[in-house]
N, C-alpha and C positions, 0 to 999 in steps of 0.2 A: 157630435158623433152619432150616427145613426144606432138605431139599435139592435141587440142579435134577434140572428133568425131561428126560431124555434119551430121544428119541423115533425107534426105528429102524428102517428101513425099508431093503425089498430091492433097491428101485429109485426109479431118479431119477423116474417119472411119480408113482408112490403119495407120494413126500417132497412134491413140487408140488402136488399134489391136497387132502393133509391141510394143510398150510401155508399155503395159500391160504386153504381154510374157518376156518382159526384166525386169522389177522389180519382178514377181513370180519366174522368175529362180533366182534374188540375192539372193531373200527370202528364197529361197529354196537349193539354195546353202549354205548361212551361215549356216541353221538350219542343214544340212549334215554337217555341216564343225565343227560347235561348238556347235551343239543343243540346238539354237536358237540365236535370228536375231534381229536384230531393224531398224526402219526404222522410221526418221522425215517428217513428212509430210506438206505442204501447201495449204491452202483454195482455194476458188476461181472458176470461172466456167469452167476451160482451164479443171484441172485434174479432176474432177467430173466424167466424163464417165470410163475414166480408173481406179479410185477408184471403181467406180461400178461394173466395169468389174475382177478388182481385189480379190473384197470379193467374188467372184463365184468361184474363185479357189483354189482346195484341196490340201488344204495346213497343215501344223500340227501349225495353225495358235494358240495355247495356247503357245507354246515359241515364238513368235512371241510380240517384247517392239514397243509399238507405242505412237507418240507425235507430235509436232506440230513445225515444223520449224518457225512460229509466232506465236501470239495473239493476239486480241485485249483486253484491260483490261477491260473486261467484266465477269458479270458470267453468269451460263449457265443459255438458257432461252433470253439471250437478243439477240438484231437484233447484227450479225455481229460476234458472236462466233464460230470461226474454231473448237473449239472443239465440240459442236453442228453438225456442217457442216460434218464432218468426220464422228462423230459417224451414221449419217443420210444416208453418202454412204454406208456404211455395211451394216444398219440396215436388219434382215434376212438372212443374208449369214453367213457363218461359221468364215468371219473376226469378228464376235460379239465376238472372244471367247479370242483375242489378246488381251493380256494385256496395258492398253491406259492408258498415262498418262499425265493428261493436265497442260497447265501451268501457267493458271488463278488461282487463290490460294483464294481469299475474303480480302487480305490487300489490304490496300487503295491505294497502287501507285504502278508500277512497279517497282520504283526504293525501294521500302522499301518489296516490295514479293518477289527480287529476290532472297535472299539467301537459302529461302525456296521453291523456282522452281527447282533451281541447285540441292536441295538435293532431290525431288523427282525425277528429272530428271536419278541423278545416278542410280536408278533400274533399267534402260535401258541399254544393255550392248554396250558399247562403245568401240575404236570411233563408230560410226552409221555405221552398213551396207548400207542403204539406204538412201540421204539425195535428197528430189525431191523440184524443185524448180520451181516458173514462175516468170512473168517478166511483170512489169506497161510499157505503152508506155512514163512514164517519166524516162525508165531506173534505174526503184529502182526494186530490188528482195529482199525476207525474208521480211522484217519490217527497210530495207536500204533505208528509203527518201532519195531525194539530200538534202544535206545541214541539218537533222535533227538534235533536239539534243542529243545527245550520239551514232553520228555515228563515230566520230570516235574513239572510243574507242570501238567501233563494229568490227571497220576493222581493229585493229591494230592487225598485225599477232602477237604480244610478247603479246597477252592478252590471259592468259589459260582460260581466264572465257568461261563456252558453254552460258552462255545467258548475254546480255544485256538489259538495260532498254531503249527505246527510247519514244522520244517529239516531234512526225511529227506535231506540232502546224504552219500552214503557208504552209502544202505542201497539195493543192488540192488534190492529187489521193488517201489522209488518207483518206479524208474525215470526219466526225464527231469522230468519233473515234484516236483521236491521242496519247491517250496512250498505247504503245506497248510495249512488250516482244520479244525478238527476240533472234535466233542461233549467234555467232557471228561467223565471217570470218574466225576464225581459228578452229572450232570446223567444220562448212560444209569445209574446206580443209578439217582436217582430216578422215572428212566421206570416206570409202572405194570406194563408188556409187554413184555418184552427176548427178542427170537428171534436166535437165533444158527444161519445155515445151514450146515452140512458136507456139501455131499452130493459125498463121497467116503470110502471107509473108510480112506483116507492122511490127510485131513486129522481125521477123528475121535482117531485117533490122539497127531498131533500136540497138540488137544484135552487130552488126557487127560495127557502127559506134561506139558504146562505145567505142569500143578499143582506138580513137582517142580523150577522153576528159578525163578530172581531173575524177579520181574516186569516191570522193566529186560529182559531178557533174552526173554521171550517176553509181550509186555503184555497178550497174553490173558486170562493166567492172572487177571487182574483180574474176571474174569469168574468166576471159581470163587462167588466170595464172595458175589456176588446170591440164592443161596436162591431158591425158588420162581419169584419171577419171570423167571426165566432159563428158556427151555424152548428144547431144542436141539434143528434136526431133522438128522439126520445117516443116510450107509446106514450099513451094517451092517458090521462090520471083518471083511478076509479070514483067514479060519480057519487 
């Protein structure tokens, strides 16, 4: 298996700039290739700019399936909904027109909405053209606390399930919010496009060390193992 591409850059406008051009051409590849594309997406303040810079782009953004590589089990309206957050970086651009489908639902737990997320989720054609991801400085990505509950049946590659329920109850960087929804490990493998953002040369780091602890322990590290299709943009680590 080939190994990831690690893509690094001086400053946070140039990492925005390339990253952007690189999800619009996946985008715009699938939707030439199969007339039309999906792409899961993650919160947060890292991709915000390149989401914003995204929905500017002319795109035949109504085949275009979009969703959310996490959630918090919230519904919309309250602090801390990624689906909220996404819809808010479009808001006005032509991404309004992309078919979004979230995976907050109104049952009471993750673990009792999931079977009804999986079956809205299927309207997205799968696997994911696009699956974009960031990364806590505890080395969790998606909704992969270290130590949560139901991570590892998150990361078991022999789980077809695309979502899991997780119980980040005890992992600081939840924070109040500790009931999640999450992609599981074998659903972003089989994404064709998996971006992973670091644009900090702290969190690149952190990056780079996972590779050397329990998965469990930094569930990043799960990310080593993608081969090519992992392409990281990240700055540049301090000298």
């Amino acid at each position: 298996m080939a190994s990831m591409d690690i893509r690094l850059f001086k400053d946070k406008s140039a990492l925005v700039d390339a990253a952007t051009t690189h999800l619009s051409a996946v985008l715009d590849d699938a939707l030439k290739a199969r007339g039309r594309a999906s792409a899961m997406l993650s919160g947060g303040s890292s991709p915000k700019p390149i989401y914003e810079a995204l929905g500017k782009v002319p795109l035949a953004w109504s085949g275009v399936g979009i969703s959310l590589v996490d959630e918090r089990w919230v519904p919309r309206g309250s602090a801390g909904s990624n689906a909220d957050f996404i819809q808010a970086c479009f808001a006005g651009t032509e991404a309004e027109n992309a078919f979004f489908v979230p995976l907050y639902n109104g049952d009471t737990s993750p673990e009792t909405g999931l079977a009804a997320a999986e079956q809205a989720l299927a309207l997205i054609a799968q696997p994911f053209d696009l699956c974009v991801l960031g990364m806590g400085m505890d080395g969790h990505t998606a909704s992969w606390f270290p130590y949560s509950g139901g991570l590892v049946a998150a990361l078991d590659l022999d789980n077809t399930a695309t979502l899991a329920a997780i119980d980040a109850s005890g992992c600081a960087v939840a924070g109040d919010h500790t009931d999640r929804i999450t992609l599981t490990l074998s659903a972003v493998a089989a994404s064709r496009n998996i971006i992973l953002l670091l644009p900090s040369a702290e969190k690149l780091s952190v990056f780079k060390a996972a590779a050397k602890k329990d998965p469990l322990e930094a569930p990043v590290k799960n990310l080593h193992a993608l081969g090519d299709r992992l392409t990281v943009y990240a700055l540049e680590e301090l000298k």
